[in-house]
Backbone as JSON Lines, residues from 0, in Angstrom:
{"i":0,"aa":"X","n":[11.86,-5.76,-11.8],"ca":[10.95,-6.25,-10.77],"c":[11.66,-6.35,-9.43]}
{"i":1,"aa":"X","n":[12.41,-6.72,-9.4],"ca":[13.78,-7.05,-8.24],"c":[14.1,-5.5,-7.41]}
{"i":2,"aa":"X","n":[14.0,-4.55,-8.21],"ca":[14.31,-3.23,-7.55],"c":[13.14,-3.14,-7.04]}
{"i":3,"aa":"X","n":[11.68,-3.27,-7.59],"ca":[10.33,-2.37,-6.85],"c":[9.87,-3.28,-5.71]}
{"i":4,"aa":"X","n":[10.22,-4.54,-5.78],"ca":[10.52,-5.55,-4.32],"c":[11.06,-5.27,-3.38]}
{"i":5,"aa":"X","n":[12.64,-5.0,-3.57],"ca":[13.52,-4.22,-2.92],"c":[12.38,-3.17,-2.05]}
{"i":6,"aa":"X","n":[12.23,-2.46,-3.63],"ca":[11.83,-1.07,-2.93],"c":[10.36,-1.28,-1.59]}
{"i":7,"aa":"X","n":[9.66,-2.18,-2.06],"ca":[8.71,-2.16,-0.77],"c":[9.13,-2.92,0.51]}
{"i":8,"aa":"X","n":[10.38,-3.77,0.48],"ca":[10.81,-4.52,1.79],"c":[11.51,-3.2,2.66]}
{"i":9,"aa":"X","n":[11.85,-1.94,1.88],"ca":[13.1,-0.98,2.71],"c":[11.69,-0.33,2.91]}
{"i":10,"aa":"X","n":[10.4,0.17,2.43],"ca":[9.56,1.04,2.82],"c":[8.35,0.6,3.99]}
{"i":11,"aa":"X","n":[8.35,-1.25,3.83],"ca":[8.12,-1.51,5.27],"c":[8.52,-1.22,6.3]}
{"i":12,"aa":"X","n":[10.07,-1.79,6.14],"ca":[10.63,-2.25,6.93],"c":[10.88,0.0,7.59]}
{"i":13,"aa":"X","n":[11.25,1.02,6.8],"ca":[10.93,2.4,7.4],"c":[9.65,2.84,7.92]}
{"i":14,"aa":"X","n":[8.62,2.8,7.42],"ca":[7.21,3.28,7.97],"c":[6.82,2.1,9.01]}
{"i":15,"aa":"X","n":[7.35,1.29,9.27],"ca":[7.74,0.64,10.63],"c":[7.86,0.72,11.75]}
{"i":16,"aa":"X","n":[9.05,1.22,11.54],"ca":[10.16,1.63,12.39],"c":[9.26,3.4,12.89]}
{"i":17,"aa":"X","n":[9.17,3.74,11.99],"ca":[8.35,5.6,11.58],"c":[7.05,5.14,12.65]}
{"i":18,"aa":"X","n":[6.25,4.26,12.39],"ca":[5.25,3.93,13.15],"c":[5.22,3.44,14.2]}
{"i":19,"aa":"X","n":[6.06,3.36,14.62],"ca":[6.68,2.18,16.0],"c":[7.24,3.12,17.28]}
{"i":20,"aa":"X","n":[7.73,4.19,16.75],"ca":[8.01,5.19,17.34],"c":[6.66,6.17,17.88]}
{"i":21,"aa":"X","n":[6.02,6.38,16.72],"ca":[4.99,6.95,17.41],"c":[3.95,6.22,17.8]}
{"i":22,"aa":"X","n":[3.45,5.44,17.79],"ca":[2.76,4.53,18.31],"c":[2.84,3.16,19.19]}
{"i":23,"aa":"X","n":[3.62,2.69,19.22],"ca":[4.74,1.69,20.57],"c":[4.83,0.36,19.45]}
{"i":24,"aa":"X","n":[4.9,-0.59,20.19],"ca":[5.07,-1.77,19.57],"c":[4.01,-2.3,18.83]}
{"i":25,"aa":"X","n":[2.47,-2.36,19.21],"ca":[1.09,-2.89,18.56],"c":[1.36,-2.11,17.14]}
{"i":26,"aa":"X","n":[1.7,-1.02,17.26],"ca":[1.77,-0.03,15.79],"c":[2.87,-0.45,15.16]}
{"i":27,"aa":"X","n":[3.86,-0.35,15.41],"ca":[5.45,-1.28,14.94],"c":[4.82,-2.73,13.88]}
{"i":28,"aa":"X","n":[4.26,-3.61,15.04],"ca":[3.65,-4.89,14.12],"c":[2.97,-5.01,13.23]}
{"i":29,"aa":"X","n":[1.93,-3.77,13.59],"ca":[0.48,-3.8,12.27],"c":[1.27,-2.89,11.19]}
{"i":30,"aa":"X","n":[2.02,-2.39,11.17],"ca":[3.23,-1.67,10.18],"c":[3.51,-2.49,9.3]}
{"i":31,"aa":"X","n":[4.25,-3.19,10.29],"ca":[5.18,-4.44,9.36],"c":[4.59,-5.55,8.68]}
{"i":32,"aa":"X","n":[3.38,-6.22,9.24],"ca":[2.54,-6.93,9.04],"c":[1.82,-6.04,7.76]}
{"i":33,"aa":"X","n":[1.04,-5.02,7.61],"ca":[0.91,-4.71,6.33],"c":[1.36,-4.16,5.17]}
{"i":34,"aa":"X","n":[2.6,-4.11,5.44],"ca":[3.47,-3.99,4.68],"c":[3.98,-5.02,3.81]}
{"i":35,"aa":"X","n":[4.36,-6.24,4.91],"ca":[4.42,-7.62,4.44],"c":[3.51,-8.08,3.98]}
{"i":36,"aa":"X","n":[1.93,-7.91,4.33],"ca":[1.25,-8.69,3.05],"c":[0.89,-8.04,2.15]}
{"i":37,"aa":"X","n":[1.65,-6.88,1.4],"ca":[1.97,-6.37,0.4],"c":[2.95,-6.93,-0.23]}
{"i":38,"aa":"X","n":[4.18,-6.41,0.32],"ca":[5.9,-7.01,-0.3],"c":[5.67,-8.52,-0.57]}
{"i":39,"aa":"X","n":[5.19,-9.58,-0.03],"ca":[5.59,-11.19,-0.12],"c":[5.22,-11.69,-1.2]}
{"i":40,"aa":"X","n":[3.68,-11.34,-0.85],"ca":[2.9,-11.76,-2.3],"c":[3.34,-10.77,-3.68]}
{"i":41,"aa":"X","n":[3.9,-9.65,-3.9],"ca":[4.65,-9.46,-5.24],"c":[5.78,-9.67,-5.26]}
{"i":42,"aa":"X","n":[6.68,-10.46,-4.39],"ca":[7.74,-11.21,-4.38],"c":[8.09,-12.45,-4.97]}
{"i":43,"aa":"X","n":[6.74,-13.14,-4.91],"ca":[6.59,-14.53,-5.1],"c":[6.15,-14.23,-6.48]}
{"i":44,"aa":"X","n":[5.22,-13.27,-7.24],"ca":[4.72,-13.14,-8.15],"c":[6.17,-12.77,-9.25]}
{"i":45,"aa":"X","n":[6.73,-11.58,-8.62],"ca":[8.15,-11.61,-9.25],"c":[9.35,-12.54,-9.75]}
{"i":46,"aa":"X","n":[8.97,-13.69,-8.72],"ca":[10.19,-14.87,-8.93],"c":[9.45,-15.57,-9.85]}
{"i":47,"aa":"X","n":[7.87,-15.54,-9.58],"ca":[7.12,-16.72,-10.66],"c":[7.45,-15.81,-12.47]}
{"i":48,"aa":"X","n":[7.26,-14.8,-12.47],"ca":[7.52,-14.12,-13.79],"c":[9.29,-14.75,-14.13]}
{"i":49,"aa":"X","n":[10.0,-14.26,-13.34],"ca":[11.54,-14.84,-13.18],"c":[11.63,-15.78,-13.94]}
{"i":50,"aa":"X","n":[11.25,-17.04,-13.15],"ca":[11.55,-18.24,-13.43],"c":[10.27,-18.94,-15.0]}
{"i":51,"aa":"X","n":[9.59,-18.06,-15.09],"ca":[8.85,-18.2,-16.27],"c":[9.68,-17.9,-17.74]}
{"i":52,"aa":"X","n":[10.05,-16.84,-17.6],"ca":[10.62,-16.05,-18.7],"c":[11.69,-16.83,-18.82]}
{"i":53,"aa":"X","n":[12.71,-17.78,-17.93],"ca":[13.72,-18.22,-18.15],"c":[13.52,-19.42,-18.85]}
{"i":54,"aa":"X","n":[12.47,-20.21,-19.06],"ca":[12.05,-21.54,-19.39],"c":[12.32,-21.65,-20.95]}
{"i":55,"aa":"X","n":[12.72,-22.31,-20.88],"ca":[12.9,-22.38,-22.84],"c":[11.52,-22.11,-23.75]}
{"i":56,"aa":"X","n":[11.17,-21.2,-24.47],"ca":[10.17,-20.59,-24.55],"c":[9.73,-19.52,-24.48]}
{"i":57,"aa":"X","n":[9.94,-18.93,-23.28],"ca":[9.86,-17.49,-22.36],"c":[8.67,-17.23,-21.8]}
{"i":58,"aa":"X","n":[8.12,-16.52,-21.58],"ca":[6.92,-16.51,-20.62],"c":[5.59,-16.58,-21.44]}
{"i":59,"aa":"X","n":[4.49,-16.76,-21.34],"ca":[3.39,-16.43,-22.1],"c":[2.33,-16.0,-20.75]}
{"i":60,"aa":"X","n":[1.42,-15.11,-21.67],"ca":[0.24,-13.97,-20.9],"c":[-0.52,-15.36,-20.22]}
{"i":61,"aa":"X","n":[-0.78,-16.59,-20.18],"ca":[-1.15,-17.34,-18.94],"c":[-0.91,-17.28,-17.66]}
{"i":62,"aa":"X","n":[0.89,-17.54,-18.1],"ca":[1.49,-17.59,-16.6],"c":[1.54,-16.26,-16.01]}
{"i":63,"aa":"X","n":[1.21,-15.14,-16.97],"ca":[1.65,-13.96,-15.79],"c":[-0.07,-13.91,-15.31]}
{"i":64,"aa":"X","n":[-1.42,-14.33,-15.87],"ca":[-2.55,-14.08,-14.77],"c":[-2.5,-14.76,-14.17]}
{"i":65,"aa":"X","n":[-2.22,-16.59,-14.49],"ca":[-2.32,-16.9,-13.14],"c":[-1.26,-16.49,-12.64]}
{"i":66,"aa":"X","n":[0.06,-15.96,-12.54],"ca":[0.27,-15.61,-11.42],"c":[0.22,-14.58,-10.35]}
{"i":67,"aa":"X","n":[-0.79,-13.71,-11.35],"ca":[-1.54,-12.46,-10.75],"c":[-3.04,-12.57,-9.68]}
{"i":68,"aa":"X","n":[-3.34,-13.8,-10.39],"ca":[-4.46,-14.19,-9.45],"c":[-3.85,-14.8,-7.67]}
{"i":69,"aa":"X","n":[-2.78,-15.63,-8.54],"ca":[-1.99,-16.47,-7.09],"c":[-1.64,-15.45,-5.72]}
{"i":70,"aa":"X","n":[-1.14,-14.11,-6.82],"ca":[-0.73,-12.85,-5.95],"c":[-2.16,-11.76,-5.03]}
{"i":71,"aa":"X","n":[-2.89,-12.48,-5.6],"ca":[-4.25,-11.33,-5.15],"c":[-4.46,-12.66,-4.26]}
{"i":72,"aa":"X","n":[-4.44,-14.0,-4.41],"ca":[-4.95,-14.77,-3.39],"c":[-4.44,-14.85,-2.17]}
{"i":73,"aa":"X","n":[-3.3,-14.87,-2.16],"ca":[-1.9,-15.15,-1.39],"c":[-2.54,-13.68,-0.43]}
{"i":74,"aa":"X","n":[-2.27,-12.63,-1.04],"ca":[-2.44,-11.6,-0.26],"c":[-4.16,-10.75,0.25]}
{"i":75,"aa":"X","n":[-4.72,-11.47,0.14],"ca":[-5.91,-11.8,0.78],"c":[-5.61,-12.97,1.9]}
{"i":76,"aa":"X","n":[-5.29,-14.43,1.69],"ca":[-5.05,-15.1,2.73],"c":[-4.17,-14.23,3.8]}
{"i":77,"aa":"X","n":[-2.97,-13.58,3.49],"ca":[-2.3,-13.53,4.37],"c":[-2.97,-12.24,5.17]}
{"i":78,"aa":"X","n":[-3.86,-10.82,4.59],"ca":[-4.59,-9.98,5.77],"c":[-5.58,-10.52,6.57]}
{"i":79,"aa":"X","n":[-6.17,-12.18,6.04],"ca":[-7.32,-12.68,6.56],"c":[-6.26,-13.26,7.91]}
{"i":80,"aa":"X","n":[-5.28,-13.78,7.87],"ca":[-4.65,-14.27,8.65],"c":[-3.79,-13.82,9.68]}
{"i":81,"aa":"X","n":[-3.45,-12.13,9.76],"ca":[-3.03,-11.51,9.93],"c":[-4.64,-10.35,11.87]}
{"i":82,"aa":"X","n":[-5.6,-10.39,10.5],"ca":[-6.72,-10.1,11.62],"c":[-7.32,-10.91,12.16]}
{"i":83,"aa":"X","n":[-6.99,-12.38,11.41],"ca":[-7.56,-13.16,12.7],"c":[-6.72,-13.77,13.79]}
{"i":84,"aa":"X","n":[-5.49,-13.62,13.59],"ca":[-4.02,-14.17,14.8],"c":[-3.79,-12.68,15.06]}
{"i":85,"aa":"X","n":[-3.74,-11.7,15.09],"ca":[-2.67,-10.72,15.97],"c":[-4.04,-9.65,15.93]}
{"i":86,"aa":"X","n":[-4.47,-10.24,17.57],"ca":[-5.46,-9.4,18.53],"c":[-5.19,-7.89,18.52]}
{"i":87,"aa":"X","n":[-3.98,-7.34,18.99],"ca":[-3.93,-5.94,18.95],"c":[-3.58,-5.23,17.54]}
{"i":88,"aa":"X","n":[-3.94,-5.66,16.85],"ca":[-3.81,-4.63,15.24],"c":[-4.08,-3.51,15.19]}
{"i":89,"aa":"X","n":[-3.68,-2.61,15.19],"ca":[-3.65,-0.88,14.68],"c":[-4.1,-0.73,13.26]}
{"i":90,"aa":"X","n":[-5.33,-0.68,13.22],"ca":[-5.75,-0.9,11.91],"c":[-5.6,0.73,11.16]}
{"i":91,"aa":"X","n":[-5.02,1.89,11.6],"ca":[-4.83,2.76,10.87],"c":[-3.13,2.48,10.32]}
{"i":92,"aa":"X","n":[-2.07,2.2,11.61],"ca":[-1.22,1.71,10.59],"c":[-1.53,0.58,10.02]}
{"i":93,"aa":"X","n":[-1.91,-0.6,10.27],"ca":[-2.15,-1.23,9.21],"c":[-1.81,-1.08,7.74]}
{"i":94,"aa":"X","n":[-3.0,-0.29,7.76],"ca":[-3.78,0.15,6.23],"c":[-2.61,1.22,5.57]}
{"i":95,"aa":"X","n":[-2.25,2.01,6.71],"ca":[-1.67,2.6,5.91],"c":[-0.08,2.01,5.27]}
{"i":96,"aa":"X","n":[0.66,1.5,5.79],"ca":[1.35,0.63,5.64],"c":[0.58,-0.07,3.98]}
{"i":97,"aa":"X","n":[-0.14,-0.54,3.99],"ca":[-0.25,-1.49,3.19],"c":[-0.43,-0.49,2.0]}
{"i":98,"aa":"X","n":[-0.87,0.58,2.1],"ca":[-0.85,0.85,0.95],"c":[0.09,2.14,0.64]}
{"i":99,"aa":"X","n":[1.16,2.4,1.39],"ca":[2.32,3.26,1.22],"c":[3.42,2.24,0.38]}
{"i":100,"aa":"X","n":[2.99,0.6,0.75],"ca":[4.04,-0.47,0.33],"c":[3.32,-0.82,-0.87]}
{"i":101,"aa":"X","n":[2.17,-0.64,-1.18],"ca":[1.51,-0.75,-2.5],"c":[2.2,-0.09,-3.34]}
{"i":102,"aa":"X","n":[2.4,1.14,-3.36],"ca":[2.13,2.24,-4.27],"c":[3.73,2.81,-3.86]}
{"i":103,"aa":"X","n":[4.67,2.48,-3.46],"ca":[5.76,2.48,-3.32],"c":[6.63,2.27,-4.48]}
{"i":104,"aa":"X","n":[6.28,1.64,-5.57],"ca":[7.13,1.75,-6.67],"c":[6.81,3.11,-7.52]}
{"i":105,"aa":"X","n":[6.09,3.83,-7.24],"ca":[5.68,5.5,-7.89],"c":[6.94,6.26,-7.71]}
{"i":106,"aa":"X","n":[8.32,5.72,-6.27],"ca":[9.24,6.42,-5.96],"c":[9.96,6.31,-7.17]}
{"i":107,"aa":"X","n":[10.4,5.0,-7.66],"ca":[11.26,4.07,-8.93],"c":[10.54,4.71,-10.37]}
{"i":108,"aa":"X","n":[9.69,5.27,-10.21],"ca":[9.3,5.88,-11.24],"c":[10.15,7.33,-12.07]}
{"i":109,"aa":"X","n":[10.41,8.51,-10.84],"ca":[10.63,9.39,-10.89],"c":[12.08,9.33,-10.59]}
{"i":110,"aa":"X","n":[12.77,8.32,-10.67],"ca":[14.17,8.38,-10.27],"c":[14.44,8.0,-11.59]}
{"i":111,"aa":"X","n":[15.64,9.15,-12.2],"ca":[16.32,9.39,-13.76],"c":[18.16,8.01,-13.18]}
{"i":112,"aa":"X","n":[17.58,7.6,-14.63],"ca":[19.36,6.66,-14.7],"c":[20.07,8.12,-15.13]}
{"i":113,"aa":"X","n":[21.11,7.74,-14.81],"ca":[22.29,8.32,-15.84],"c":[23.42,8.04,-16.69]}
């Protein structure tokens, strides 16, 4: 879980930077901003599995919906909060952002250990 976290904080934090360039700073923010309310909320969901599984016991299928629900809530509050505080949003990066950082662990898929 820790790597596909990883992996969406480095693919914000690039299609960012990627967007920021071509589009100035308003595009830079709505980048990062939906990127981040992708990455946070399966961050928090990650540490809640974490610290579940470690409990004497180990985890049970409760704690991982609710903490799947917590993660769909969390990240709903935070785009509701996101379009209603930051006036200039680029809602094509936005979106796209949000869902390049979605679907960003498909990279961790196709990468062989050795």
């Amino acid at each position: 879980m820790l790597r596909i976290v990883l992996m969406q904080f480095v693919t914000t934090a690039v299609l960012a930077c990627i967007v920021g360039l071509l589009a100035g700073v308003p595009g830079f923010c709505s980048a990062l901003l939906g990127g981040v309310c992708c990455a946070v909320p399966n961050g928090l969901f990650a540490l809640r599995l974490y610290t579940s599984a470690r409990k004497p016991g180990g985890a049970n299928p409760m704690s991982f919906f609710i903490g799947e629900f917590v993660k769909i809530a969390t990240t709903i509050a935070l785009i509701g909060a996101v379009v209603w505080l930051y006036h200039d949003l680029n809602w094509p990066a936005f979106i796209v952002s949000f869902i390049a950082v979605l679907k960003s662990y498909i990279i961790l898929l196709f990468r062989h250990r050795s």
